[in-house]
Structure formats: C-alpha cells, structure tokens
PDB file of N, CA, C and O in Angstrom, chain B, residues numbered from 101:
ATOM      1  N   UNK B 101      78.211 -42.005   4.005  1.00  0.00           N
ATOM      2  CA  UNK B 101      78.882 -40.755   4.209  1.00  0.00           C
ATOM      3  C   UNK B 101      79.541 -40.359   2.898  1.00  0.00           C
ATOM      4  O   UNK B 101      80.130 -41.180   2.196  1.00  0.00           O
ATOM      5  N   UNK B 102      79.413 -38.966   2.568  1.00  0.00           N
ATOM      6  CA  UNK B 102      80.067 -38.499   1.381  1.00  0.00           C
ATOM      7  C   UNK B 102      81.547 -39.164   1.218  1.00  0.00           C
ATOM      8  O   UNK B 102      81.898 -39.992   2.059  1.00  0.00           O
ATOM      9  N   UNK B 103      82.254 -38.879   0.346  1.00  0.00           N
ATOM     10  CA  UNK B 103      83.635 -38.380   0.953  1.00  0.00           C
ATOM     11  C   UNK B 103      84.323 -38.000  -0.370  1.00  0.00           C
ATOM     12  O   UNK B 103      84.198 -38.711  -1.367  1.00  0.00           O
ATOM     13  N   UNK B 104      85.059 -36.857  -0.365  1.00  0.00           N
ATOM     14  CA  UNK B 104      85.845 -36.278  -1.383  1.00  0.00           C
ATOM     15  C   UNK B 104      87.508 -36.038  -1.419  1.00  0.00           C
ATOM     16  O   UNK B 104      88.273 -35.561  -0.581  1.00  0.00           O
ATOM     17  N   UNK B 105      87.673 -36.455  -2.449  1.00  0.00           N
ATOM     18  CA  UNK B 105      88.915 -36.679  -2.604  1.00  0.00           C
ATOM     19  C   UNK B 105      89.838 -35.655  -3.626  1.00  0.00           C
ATOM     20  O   UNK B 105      89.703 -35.705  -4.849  1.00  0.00           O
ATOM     21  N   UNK B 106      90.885 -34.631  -2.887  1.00  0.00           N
ATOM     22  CA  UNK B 106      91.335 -34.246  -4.118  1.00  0.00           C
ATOM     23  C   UNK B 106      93.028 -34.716  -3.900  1.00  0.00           C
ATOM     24  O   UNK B 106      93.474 -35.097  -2.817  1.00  0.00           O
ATOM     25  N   UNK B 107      93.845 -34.597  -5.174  1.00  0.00           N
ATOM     26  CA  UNK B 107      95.155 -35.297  -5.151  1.00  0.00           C
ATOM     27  C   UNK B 107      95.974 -33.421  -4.853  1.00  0.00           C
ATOM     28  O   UNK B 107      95.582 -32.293  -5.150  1.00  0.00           O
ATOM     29  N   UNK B 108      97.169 -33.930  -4.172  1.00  0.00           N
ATOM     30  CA  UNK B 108      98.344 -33.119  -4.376  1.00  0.00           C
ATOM     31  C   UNK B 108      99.171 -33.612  -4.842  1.00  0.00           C
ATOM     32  O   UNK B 108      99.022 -34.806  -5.102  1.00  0.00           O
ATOM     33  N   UNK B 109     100.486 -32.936  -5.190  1.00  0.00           N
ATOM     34  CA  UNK B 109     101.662 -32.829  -5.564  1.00  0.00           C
ATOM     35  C   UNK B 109     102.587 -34.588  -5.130  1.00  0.00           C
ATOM     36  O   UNK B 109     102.946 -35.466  -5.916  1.00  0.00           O
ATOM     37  N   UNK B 110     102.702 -34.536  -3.765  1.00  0.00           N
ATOM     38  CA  UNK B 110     103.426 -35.469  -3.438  1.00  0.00           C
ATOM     39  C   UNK B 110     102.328 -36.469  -2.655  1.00  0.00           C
ATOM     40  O   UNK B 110     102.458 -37.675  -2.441  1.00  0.00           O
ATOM     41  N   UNK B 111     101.543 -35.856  -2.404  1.00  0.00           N
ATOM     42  CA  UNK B 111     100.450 -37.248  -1.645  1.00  0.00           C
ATOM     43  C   UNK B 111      99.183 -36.945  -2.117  1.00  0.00           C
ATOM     44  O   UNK B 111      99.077 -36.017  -2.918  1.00  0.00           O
ATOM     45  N   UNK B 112      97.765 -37.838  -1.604  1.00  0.00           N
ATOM     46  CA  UNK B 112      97.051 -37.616  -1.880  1.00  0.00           C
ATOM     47  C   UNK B 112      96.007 -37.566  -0.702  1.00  0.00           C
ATOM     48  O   UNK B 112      95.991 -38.435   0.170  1.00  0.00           O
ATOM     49  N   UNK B 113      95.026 -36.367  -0.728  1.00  0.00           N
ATOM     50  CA  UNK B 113      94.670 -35.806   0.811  1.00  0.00           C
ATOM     51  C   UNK B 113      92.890 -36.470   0.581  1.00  0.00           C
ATOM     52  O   UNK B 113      92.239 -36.626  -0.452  1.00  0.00           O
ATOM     53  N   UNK B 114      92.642 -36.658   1.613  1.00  0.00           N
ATOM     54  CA  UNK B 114      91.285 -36.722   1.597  1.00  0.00           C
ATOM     55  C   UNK B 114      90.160 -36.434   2.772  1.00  0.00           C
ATOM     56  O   UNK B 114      90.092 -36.965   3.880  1.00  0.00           O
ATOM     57  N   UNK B 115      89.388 -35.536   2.252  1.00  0.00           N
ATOM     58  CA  UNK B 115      88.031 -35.218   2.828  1.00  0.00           C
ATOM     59  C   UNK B 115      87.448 -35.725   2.818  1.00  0.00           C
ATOM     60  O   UNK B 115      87.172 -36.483   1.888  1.00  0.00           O
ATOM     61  N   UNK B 116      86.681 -35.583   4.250  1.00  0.00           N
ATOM     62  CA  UNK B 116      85.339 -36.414   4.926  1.00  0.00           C
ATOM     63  C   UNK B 116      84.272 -35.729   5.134  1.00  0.00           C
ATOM     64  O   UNK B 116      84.280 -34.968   6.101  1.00  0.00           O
ATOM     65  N   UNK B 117      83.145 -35.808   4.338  1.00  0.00           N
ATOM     66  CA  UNK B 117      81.747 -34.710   5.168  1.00  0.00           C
ATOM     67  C   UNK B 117      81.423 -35.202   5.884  1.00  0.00           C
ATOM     68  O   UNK B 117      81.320 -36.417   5.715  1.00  0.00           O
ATOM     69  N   UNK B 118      81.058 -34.648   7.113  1.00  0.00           N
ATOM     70  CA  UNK B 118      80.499 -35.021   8.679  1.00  0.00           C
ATOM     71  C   UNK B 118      79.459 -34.547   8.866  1.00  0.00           C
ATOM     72  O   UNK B 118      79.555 -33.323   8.964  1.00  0.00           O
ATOM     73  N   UNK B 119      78.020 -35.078   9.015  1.00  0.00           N
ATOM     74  CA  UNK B 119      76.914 -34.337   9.113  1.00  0.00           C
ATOM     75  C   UNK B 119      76.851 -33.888  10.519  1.00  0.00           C
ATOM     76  O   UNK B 119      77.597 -34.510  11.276  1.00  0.00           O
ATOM     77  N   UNK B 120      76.127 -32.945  11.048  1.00  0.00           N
ATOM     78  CA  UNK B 120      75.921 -31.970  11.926  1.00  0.00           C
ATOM     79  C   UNK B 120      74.672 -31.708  12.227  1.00  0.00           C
ATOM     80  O   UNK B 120      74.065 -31.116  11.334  1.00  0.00           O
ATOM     81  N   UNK B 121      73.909 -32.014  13.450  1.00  0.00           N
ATOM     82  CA  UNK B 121      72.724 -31.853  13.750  1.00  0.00           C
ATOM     83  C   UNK B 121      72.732 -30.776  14.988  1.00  0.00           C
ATOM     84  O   UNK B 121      73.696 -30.612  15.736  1.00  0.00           O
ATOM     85  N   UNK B 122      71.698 -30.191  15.055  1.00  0.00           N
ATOM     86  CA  UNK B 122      71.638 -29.503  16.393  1.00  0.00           C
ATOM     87  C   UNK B 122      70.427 -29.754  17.655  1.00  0.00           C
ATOM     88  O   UNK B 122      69.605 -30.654  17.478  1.00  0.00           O
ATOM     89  N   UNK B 123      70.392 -29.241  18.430  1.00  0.00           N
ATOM     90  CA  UNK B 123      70.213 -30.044  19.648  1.00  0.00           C
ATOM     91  C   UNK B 123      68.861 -30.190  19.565  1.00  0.00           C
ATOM     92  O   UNK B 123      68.426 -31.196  20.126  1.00  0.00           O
ATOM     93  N   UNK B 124      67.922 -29.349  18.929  1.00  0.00           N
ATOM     94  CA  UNK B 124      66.245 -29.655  18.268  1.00  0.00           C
ATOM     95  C   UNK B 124      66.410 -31.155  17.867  1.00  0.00           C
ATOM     96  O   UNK B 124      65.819 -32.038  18.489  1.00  0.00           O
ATOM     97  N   UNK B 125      67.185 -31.400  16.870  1.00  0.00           N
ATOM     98  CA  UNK B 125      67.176 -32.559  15.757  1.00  0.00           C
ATOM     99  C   UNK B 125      67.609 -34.133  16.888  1.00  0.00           C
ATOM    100  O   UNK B 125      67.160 -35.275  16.990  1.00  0.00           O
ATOM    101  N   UNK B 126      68.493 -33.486  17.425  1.00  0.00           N
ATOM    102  CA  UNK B 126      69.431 -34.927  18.404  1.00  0.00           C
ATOM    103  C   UNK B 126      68.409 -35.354  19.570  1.00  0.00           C
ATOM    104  O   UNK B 126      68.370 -36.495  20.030  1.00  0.00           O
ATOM    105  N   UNK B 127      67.553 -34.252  20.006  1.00  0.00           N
ATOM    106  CA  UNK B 127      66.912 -34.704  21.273  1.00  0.00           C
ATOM    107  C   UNK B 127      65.255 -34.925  20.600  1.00  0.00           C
ATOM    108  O   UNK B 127      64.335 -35.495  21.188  1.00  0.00           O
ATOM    109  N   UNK B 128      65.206 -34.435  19.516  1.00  0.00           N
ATOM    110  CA  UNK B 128      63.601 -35.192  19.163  1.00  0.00           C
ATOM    111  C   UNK B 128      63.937 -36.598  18.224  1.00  0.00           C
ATOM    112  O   UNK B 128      63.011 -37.179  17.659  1.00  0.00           O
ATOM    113  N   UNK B 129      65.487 -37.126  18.107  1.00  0.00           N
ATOM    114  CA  UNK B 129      65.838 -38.115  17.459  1.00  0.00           C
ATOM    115  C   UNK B 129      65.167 -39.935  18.026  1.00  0.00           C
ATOM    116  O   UNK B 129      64.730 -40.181  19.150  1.00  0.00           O
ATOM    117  N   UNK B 130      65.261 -40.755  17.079  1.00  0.00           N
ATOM    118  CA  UNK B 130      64.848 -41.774  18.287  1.00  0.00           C
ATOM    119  C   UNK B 130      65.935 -42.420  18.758  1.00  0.00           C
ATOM    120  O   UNK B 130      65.663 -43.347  19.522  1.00  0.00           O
ATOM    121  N   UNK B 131      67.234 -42.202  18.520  1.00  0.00           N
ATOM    122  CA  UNK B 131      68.466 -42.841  18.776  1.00  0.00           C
ATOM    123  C   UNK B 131      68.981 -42.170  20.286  1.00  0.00           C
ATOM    124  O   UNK B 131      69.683 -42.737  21.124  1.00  0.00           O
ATOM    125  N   UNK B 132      68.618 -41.295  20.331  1.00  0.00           N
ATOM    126  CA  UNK B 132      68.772 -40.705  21.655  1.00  0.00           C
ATOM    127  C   UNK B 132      67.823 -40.265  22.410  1.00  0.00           C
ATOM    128  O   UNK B 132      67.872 -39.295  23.167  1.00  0.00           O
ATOM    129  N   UNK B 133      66.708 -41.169  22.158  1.00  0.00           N
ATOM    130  CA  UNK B 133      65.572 -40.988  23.215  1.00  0.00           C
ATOM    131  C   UNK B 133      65.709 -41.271  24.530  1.00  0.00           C
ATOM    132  O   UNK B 133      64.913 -40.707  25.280  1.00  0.00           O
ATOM    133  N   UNK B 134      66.673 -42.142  25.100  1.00  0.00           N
ATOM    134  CA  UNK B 134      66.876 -42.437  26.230  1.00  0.00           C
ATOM    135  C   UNK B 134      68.045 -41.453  27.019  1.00  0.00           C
ATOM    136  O   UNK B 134      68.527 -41.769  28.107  1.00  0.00           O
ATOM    137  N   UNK B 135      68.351 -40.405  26.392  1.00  0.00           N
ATOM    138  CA  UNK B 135      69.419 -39.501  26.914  1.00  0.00           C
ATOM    139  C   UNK B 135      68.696 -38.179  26.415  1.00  0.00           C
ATOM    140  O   UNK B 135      69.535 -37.282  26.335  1.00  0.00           O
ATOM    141  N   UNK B 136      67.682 -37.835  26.125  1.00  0.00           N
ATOM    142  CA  UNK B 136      67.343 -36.625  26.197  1.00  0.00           C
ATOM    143  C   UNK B 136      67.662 -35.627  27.360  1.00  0.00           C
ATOM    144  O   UNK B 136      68.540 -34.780  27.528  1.00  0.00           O
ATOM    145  N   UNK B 137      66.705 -36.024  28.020  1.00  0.00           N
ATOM    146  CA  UNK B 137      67.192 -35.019  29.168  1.00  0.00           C
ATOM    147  C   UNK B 137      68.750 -34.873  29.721  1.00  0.00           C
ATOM    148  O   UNK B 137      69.074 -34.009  30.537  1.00  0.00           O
ATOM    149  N   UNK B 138      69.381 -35.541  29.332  1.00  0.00           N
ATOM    150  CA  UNK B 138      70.494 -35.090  29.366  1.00  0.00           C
ATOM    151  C   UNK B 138      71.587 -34.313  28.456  1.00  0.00           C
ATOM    152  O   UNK B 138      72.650 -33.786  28.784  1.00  0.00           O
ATOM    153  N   UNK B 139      70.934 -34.431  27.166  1.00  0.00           N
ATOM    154  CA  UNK B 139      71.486 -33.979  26.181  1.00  0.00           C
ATOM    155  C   UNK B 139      70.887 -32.523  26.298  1.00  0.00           C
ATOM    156  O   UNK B 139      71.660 -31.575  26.159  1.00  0.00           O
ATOM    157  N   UNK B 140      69.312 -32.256  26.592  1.00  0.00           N
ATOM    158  CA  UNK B 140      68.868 -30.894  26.342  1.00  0.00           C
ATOM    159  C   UNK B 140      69.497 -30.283  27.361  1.00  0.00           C
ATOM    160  O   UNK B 140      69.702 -29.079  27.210  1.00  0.00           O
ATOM    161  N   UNK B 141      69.951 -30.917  28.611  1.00  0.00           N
ATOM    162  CA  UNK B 141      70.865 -29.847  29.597  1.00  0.00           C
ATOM    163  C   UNK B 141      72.309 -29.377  29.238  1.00  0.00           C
ATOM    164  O   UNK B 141      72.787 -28.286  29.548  1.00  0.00           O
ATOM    165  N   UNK B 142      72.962 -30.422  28.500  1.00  0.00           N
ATOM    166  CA  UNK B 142      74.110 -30.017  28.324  1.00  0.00           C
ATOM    167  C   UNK B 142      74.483 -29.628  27.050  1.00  0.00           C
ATOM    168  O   UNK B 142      75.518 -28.964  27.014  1.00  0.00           O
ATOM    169  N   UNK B 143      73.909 -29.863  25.942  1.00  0.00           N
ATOM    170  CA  UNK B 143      73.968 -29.075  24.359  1.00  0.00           C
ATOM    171  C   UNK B 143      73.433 -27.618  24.166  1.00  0.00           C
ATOM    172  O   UNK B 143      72.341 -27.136  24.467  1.00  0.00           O
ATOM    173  N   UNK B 144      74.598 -27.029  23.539  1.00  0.00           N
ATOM    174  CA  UNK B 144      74.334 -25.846  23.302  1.00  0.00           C
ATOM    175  C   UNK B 144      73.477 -25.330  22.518  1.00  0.00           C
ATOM    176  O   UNK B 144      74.124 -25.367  21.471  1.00  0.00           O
ATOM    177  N   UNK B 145      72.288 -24.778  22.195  1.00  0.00           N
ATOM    178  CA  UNK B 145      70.893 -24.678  21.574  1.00  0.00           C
ATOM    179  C   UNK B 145      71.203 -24.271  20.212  1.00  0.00           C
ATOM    180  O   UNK B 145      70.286 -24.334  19.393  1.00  0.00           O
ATOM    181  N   UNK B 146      72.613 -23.770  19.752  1.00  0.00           N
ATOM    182  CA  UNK B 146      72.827 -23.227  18.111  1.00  0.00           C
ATOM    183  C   UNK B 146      73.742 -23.520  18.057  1.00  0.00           C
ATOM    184  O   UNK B 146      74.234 -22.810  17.180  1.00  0.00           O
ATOM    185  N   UNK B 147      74.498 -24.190  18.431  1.00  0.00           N
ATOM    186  CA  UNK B 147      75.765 -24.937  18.103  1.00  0.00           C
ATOM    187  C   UNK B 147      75.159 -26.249  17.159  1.00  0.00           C
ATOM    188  O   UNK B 147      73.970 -26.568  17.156  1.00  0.00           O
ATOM    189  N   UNK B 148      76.210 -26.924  16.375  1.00  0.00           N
ATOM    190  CA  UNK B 148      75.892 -27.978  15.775  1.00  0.00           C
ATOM    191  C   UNK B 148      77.101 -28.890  16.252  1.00  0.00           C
ATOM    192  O   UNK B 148      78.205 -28.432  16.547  1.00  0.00           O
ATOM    193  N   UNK B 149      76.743 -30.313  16.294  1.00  0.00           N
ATOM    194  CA  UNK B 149      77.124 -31.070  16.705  1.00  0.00           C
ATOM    195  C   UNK B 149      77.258 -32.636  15.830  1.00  0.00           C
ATOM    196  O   UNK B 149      76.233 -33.172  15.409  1.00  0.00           O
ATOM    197  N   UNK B 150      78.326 -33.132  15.670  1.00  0.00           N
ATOM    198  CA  UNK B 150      78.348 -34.431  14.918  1.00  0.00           C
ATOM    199  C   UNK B 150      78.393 -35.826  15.899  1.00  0.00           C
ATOM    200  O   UNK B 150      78.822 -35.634  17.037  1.00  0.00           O
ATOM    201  N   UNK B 151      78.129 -36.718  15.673  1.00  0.00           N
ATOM    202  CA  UNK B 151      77.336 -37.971  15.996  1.00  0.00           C
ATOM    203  C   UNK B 151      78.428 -38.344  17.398  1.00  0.00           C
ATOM    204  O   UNK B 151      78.032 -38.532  18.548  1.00  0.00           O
ATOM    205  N   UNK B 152      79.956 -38.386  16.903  1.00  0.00           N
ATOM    206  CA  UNK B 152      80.857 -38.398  18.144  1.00  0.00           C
ATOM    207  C   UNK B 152      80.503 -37.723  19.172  1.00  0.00           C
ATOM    208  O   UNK B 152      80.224 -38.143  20.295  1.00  0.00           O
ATOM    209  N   UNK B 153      80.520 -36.404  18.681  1.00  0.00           N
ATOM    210  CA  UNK B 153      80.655 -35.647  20.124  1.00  0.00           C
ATOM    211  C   UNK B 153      78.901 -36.054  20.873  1.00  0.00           C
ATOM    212  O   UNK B 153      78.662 -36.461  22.010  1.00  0.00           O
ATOM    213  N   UNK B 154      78.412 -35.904  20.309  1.00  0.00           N
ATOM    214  CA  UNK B 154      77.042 -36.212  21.091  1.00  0.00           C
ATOM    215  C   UNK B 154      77.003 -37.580  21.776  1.00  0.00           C
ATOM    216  O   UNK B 154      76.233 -37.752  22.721  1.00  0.00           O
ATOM    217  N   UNK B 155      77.739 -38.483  21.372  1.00  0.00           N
ATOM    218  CA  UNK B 155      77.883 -39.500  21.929  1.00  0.00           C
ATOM    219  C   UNK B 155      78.756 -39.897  23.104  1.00  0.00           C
ATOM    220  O   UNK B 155      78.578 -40.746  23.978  1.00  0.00           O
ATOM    221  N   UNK B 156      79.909 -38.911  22.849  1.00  0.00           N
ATOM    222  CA  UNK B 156      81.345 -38.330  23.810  1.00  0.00           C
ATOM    223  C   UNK B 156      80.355 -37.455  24.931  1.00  0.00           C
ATOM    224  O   UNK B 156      80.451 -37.551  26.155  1.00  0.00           O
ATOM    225  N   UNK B 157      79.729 -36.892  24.450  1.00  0.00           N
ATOM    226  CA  UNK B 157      79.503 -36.181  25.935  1.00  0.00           C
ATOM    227  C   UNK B 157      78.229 -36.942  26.968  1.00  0.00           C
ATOM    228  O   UNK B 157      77.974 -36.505  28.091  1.00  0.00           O
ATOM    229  N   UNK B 158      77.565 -38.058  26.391  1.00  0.00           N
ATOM    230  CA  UNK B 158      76.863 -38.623  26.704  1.00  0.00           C
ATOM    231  C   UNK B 158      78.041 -39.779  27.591  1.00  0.00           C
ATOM    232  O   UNK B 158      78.105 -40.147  28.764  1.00  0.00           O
ATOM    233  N   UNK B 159      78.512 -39.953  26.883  1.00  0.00           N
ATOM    234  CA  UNK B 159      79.370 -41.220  27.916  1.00  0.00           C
ATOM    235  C   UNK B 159      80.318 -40.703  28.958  1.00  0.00           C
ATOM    236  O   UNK B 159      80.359 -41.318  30.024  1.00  0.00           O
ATOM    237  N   UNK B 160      81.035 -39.720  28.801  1.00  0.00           N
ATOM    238  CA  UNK B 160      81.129 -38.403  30.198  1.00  0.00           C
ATOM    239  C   UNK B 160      80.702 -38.184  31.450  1.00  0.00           C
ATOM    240  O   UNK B 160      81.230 -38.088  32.558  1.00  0.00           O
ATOM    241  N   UNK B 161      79.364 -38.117  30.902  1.00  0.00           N
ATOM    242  CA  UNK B 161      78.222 -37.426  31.756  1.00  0.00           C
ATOM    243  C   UNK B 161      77.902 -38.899  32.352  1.00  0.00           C
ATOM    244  O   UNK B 161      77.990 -39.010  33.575  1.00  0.00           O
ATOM    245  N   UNK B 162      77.586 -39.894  31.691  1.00  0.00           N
ATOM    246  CA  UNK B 162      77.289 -41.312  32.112  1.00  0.00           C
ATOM    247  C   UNK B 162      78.540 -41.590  32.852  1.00  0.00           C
ATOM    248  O   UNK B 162      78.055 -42.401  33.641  1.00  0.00           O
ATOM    249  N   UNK B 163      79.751 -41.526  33.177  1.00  0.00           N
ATOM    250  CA  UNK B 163      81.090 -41.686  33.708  1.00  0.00           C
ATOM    251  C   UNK B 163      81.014 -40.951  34.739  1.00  0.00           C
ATOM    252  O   UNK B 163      81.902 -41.391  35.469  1.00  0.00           O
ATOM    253  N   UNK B 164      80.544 -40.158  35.230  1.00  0.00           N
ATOM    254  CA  UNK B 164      80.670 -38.863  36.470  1.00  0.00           C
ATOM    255  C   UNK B 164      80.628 -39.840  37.696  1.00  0.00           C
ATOM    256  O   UNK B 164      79.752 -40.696  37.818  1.00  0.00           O
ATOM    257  N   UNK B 165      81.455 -39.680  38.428  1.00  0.00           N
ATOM    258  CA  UNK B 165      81.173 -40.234  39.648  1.00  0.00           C
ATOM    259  C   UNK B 165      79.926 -39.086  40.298  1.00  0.00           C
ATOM    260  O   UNK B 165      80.158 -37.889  40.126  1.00  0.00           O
ATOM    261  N   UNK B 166      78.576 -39.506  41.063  1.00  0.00           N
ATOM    262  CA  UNK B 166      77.987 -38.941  41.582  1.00  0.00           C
ATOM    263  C   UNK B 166      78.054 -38.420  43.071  1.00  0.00           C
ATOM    264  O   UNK B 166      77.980 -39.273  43.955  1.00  0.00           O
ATOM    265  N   UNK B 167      78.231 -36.679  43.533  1.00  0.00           N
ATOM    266  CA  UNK B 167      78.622 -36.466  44.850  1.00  0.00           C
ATOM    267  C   UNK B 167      77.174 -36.164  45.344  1.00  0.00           C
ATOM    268  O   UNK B 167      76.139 -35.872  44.745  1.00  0.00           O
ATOM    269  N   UNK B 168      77.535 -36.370  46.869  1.00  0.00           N
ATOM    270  CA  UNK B 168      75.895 -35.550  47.278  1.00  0.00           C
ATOM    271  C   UNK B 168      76.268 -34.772  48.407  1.00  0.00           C
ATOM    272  O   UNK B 168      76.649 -35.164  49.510  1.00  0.00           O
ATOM    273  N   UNK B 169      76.057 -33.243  47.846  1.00  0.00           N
ATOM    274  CA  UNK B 169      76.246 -32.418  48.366  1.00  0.00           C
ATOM    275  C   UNK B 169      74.844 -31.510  48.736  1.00  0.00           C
ATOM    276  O   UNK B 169      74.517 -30.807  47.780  1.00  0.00           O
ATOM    277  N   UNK B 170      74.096 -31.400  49.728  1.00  0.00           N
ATOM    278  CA  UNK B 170      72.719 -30.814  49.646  1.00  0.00           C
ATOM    279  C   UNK B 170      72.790 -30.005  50.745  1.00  0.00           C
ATOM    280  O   UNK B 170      73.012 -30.214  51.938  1.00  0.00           O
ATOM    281  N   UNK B 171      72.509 -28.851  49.959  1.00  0.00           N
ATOM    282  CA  UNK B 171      72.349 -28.024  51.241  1.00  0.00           C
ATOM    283  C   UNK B 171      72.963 -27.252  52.592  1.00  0.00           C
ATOM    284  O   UNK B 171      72.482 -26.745  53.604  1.00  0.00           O
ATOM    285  N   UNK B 172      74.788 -27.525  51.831  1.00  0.00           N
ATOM    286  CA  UNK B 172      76.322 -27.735  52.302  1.00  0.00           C
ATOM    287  C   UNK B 172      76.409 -29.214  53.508  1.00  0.00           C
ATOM    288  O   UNK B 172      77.094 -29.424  54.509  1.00  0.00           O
ATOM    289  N   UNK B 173      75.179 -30.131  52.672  1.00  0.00           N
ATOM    290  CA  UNK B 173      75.593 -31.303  53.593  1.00  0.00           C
ATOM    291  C   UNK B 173      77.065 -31.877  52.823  1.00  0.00           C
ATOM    292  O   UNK B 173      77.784 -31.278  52.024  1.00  0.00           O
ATOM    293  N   UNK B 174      77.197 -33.180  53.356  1.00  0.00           N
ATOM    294  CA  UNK B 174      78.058 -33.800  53.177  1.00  0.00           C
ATOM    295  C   UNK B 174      79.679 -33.603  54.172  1.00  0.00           C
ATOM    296  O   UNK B 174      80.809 -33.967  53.845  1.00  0.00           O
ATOM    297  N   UNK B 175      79.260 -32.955  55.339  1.00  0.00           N
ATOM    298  CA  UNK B 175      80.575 -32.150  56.300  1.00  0.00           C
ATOM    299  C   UNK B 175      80.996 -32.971  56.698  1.00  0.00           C
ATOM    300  O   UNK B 175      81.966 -32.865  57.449  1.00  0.00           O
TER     301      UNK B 175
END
C-alpha cells in the first residue's frame, strides 16, 4: 500500500491510499468467488468500494438471522 506522508507545524499527519474497486472488478475477482452472488445483489454498480467494506458487508449479510416469511406465511 502507498502511503504519504506530509509534516505540520506541531505534529506530523499521515496519509493512506486505499485502493477502490467496483463491483465488475470484486465479483469477477477470485477472492470473492464464493460470495458473488451476494455481492452482485447488494453492491452498488458505480460506486467504488475498498477491501473493508466489501468484506463488512459480506459478514453482515453472512450474520442475518434468516426469517421465513412466504406468502404472508409465518402467522
């Protein structure tokens, strides 16, 4: 990962480049071949996205308790 550094006055600050893929790149990836279909439902098609959040919303979505509601069953 890059990372750039510039100094101030009383401290010294530092920048991080974060690469950014979008949902073409993440779901034809092989790291997330096993969550595609879940990623192409829930990523936004022109939004860009960095490695956390794609991973954050994958473990979310993997966390959901599952209801079953069909058809207004479940009464």
């Amino acid at each position: 990962m890059a990372k750039k550094t510039t100094e101030t006055t009383a401290e010294t600050e530092t920048k991080v480049a974060v690469s950014t893929y979008t949902r073409e790149q993440i779901c034809s990836s092989e790291r997330f071949r096993n969550d595609r279909d879940i990623l192409a439902a829930l990523l936004e098609e022109k939004r860009p996205y960095t490695l956390s959040e794609i991973e954050e919303t994958v473990k979310k979505f993997k966390e959901n308790k599952v209801t079953e509601k069909i058809n207004g069953g479940g009464k």
